[in-house]
C-alpha positions as CSV (number, residue, x, y, z in Angstrom):
1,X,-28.8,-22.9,61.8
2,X,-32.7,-22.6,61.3
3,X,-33.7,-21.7,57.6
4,X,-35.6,-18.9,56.8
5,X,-39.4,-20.0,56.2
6,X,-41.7,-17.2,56.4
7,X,-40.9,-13.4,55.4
8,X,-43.1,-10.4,54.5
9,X,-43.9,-9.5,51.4
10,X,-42.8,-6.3,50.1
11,X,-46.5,-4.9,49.8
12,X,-46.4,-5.7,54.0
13,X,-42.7,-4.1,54.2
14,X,-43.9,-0.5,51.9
15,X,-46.9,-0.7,54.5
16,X,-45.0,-0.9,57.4
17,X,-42.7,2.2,56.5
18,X,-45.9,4.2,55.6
19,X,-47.4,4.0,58.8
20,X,-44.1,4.7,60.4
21,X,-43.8,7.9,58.3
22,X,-47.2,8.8,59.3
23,X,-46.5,8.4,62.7
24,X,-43.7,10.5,62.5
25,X,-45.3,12.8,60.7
26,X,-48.4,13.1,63.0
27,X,-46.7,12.8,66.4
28,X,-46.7,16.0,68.4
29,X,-43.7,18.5,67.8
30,X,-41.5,19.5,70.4
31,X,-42.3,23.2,71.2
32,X,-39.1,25.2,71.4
33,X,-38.1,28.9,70.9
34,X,-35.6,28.4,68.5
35,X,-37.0,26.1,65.3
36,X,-35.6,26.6,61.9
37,X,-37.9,25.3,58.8
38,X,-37.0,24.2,55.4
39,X,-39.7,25.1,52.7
40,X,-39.9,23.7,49.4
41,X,-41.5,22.5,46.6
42,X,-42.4,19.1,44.7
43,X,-42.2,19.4,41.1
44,X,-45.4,19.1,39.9
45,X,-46.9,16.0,38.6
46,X,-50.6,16.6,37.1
47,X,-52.2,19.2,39.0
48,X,-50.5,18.4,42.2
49,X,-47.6,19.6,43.9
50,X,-46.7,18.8,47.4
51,X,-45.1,21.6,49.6
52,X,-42.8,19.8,51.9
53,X,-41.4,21.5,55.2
54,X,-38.8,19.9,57.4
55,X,-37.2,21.8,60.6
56,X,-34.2,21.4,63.0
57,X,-33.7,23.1,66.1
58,X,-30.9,26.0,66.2
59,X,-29.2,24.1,69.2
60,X,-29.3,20.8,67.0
61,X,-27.4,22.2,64.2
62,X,-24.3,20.8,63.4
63,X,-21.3,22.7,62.8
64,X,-18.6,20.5,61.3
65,X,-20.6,19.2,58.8
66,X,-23.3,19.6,56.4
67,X,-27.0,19.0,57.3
68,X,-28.2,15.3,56.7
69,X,-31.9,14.4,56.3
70,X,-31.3,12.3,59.5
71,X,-30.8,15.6,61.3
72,X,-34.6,17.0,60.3
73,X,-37.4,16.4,61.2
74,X,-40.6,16.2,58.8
75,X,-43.0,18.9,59.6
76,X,-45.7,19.3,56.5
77,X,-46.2,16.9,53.4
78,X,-49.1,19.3,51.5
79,X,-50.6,18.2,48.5
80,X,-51.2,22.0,46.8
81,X,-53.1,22.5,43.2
82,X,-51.9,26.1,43.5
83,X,-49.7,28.1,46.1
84,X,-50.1,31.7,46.7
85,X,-48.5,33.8,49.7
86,X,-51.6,34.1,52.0
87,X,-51.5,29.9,51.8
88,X,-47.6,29.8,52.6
89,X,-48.4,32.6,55.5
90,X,-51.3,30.0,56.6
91,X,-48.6,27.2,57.0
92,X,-46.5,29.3,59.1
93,X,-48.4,30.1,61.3
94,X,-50.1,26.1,61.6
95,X,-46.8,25.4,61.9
96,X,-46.1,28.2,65.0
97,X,-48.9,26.6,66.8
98,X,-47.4,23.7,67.1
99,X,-43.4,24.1,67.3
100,X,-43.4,27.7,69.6
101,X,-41.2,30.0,68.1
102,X,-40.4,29.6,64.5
103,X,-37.1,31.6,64.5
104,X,-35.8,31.1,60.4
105,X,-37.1,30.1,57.6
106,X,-35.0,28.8,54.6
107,X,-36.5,28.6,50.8
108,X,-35.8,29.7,47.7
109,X,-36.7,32.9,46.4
110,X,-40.5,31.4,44.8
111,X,-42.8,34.4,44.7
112,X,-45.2,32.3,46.4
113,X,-42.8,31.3,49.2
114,X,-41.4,34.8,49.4
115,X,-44.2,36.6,49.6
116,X,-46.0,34.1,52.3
117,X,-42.6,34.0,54.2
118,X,-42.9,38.2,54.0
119,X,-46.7,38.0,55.6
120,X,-45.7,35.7,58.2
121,X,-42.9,38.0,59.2
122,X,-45.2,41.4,59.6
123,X,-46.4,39.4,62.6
124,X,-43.6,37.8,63.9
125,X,-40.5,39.7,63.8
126,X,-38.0,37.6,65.7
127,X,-38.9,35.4,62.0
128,X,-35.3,35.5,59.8
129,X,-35.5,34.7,56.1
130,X,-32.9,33.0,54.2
131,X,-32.3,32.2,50.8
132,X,-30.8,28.6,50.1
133,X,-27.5,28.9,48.8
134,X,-27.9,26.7,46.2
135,X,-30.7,29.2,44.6
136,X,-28.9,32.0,45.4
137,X,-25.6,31.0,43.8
138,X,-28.5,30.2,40.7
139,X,-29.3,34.1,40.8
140,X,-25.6,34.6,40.8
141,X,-25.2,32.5,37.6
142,X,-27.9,34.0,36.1
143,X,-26.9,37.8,36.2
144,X,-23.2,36.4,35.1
145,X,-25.3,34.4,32.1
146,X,-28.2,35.3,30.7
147,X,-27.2,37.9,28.3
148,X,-23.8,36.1,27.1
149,X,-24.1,34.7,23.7
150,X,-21.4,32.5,24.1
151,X,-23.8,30.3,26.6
152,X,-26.4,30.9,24.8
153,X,-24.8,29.5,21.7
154,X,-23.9,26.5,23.8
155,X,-27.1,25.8,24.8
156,X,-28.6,26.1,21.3
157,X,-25.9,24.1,19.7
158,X,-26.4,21.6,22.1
159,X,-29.6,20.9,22.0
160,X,-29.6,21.1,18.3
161,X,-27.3,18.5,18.0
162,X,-28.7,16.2,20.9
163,X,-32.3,15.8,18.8
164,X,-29.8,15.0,16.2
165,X,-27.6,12.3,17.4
166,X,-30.5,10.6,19.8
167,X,-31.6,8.1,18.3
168,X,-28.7,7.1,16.3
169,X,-25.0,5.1,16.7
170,X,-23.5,8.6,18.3
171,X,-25.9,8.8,21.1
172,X,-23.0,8.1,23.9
173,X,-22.2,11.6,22.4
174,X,-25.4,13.4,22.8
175,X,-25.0,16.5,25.6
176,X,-27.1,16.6,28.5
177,X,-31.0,17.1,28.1
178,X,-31.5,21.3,28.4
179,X,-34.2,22.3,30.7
180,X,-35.7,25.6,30.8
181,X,-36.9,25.1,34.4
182,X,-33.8,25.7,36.6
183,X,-31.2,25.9,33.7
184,X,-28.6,27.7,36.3
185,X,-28.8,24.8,38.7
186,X,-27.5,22.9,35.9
187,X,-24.6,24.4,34.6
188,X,-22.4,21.6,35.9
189,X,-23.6,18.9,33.7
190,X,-23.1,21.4,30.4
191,X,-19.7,22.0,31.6
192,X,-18.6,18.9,31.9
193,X,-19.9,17.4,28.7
194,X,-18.1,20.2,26.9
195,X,-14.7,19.4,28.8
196,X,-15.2,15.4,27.9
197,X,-15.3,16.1,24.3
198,X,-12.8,18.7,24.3
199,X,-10.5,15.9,26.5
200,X,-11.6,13.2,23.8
201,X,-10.0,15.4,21.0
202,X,-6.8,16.0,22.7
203,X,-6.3,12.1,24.0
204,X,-5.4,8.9,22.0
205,X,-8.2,6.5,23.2
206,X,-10.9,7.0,21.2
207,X,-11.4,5.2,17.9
208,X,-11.1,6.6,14.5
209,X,-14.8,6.7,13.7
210,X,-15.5,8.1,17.2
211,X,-13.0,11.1,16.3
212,X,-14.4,11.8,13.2
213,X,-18.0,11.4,14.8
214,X,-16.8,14.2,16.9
215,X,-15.1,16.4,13.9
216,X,-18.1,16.3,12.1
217,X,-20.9,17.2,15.1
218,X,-19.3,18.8,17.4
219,X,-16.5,21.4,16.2
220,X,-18.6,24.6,16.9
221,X,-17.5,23.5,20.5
222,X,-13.9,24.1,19.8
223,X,-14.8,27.7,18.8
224,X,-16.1,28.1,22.5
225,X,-13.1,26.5,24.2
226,X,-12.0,30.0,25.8
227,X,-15.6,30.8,27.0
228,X,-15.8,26.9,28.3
229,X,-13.1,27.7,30.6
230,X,-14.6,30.6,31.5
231,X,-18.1,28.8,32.8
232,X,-16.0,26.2,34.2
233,X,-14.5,28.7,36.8
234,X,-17.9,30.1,37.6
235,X,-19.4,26.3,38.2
236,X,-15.9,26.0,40.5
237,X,-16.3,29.4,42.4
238,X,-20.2,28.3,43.1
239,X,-19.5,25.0,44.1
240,X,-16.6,24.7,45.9
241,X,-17.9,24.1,49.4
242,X,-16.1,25.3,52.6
């Protein structure tokens, strides 16, 4: 069997998928009546962030299964220094141009996307909007949330004691990093650190100075232990999928 002698390098092989992607990208649409378009996003690095749009057709959808990225097909890659409606309303209706009819539209609830999707829709009533479920569920959290003290308490004793414990022998204990951005998208992660420390209590295999690291830092979460059941049920209900 021949060896091997010559290969690209992997400068040749990024090229390669970059003018692929830009070929798919730039290839013309298939003009249907029935499209369905996925808006969202980047988060933003510098001044830029890149609004990204990716559509199916309705008779493509699969039914016994979730949506892969396979199954879309990349629309728009925008690089955007600021997004307002009237700029979302001008992608819609780029984008009607080229795919026919445009028949949903799926985003989260971004006044900039919302209001853009809105405009669009004066104009083209056959146009549904739907809110992701995954943001939607987030605005479900929130109105359950953001006036309880317990999870407030949570978060502030969490990331009290994470700047604390950082940079020190007890960082495999530290709780997840809080972020202000999306903080209802990420009640999982809160949840589940709670529930490993209050599991590492109750069991027999952790060490002595690992117990008493957790005695010591973290027993303001055994005074939570009822509400910590209580956000565990609500991360359940929201994301137990059909």
């Amino acid at each position: 069997m021949p060896f091997i002698t010559r290969a690209p390098s992997r400068s040749t092989i990024r090229l390669w998928i970059l003018k692929f992607g830009l070929h798919k990208l730039m290839k013309p649409k298939e003009k249907l009546n029935d499209w369905v378009v996925i808006f969202d996003h980047t988060i933003q690095m510098g001044k830029l962030k890149i609004l990204i749009v990716l559509g199916i057709s309705l008779s493509r959808l699969p039914f016994n299964r979730s949506l892969t990225l396979a199954d879309m097909q990349v629309l728009t890659l925008l690089p955007m220094k600021s997004s307002t409606g009237p700029k979302i309303e001008e992608v819609l209706i780029n984008l009607k141009s080229d795919l026919g009819t445009i028949r949903e539209v799926v985003a989260d609830e971004g006044p900039d996307i919302k209001s853009g999707i809105n405009l669009f829709r004066k104009n083209n009533p056959e146009c549904d909007y739907i809110s992701d479920i995954v943001h939607k569920l987030a605005h479900f959290l929130k109105a359950e949330l953001k006036n309880d003290k317990a999870w407030e308490e949570l978060l502030k004793r969490s990331s009290e004691t994470r700047t604390r414990l950082l940079q020190t022998d007890c960082a495999h204990f530290v709780p997840p990093q809080h972020r202000d951005k999306a903080r209802y998208l990420n009640l999982e992660k809160f949840i589940k650190w709670a529930c490993r420390i209050l599991k590492a209590w109750a069991g027999n295999e952790i060490s002595i100075e690992d117990r008493e690291v957790i005695f010591k830092e973290f027993a303001w979460v055994f005074g939570l232990v009822d509400d910590i059941k209580h956000f565990h049920q609500l991360w359940q209900v929201t994301s137990t999928q059909p």
